[in-house]
C-alpha positions as CSV (number, residue, x, y, z in Angstrom):
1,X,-16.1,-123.7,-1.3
2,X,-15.6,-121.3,1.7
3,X,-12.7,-119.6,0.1
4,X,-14.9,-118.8,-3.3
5,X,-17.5,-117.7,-0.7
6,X,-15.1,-115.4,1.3
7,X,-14.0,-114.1,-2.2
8,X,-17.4,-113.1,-3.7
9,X,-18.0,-111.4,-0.4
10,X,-15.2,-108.7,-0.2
11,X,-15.5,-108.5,-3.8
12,X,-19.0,-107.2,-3.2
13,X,-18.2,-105.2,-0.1
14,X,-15.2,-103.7,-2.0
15,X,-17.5,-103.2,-5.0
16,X,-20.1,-101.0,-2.7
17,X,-17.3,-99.5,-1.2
18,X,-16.2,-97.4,-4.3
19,X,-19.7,-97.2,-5.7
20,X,-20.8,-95.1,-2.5
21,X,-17.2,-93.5,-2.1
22,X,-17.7,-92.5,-5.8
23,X,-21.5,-91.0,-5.5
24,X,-20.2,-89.0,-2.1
25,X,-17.2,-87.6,-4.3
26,X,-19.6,-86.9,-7.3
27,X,-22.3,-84.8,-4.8
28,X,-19.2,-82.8,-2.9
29,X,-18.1,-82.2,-6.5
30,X,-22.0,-80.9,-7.2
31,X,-22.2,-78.6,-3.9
32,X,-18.8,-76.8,-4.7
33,X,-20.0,-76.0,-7.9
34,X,-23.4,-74.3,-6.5
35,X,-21.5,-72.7,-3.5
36,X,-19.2,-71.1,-6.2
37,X,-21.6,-69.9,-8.8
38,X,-23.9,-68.8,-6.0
39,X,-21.0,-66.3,-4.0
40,X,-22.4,-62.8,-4.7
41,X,-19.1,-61.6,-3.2
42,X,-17.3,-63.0,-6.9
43,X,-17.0,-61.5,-10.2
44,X,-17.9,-64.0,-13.0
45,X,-14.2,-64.0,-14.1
46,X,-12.9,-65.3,-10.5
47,X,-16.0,-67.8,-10.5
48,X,-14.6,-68.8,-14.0
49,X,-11.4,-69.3,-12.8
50,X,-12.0,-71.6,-10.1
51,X,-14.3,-73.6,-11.7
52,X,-12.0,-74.1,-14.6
53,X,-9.6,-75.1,-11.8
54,X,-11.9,-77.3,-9.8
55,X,-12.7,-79.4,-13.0
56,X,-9.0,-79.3,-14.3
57,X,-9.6,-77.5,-17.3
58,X,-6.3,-76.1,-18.9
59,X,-7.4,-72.7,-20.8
60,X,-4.9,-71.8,-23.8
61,X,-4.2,-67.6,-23.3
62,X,-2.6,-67.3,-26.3
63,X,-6.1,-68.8,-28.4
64,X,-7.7,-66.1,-30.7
């Protein structure tokens, strides 16, 4: 009965664990995005560019 108690307890704490890693990921994510769309030192084409790269987005040049 300990062991199953032991075992419900990491798996919480491991549980909580990525939920908060995952919510601090998701707001730096959120605050990169403002910072670069708020630089008045960049064009839009170099803010387009590194968003596009910051969310992995693959952009076809050869697309009509």
């Amino acid at each position: 009965m300990m062991l199953v108690k032991k075992i419900i307890k990491s798996t919480v704490f491991c549980g909580i664990g990525i939920l908060v890693g995952k919510t601090v990921s998701e707001q730096k994510h959120k605050n990169t995005v403002k910072k670069i769309l708020s630089a008045d030192y960049m064009d839009d084409h170099t803010k387009i560019k590194l968003l596009q790269d910051l969310n992995d987005i693959k952009v076809n040049k050869n697309s009509h």
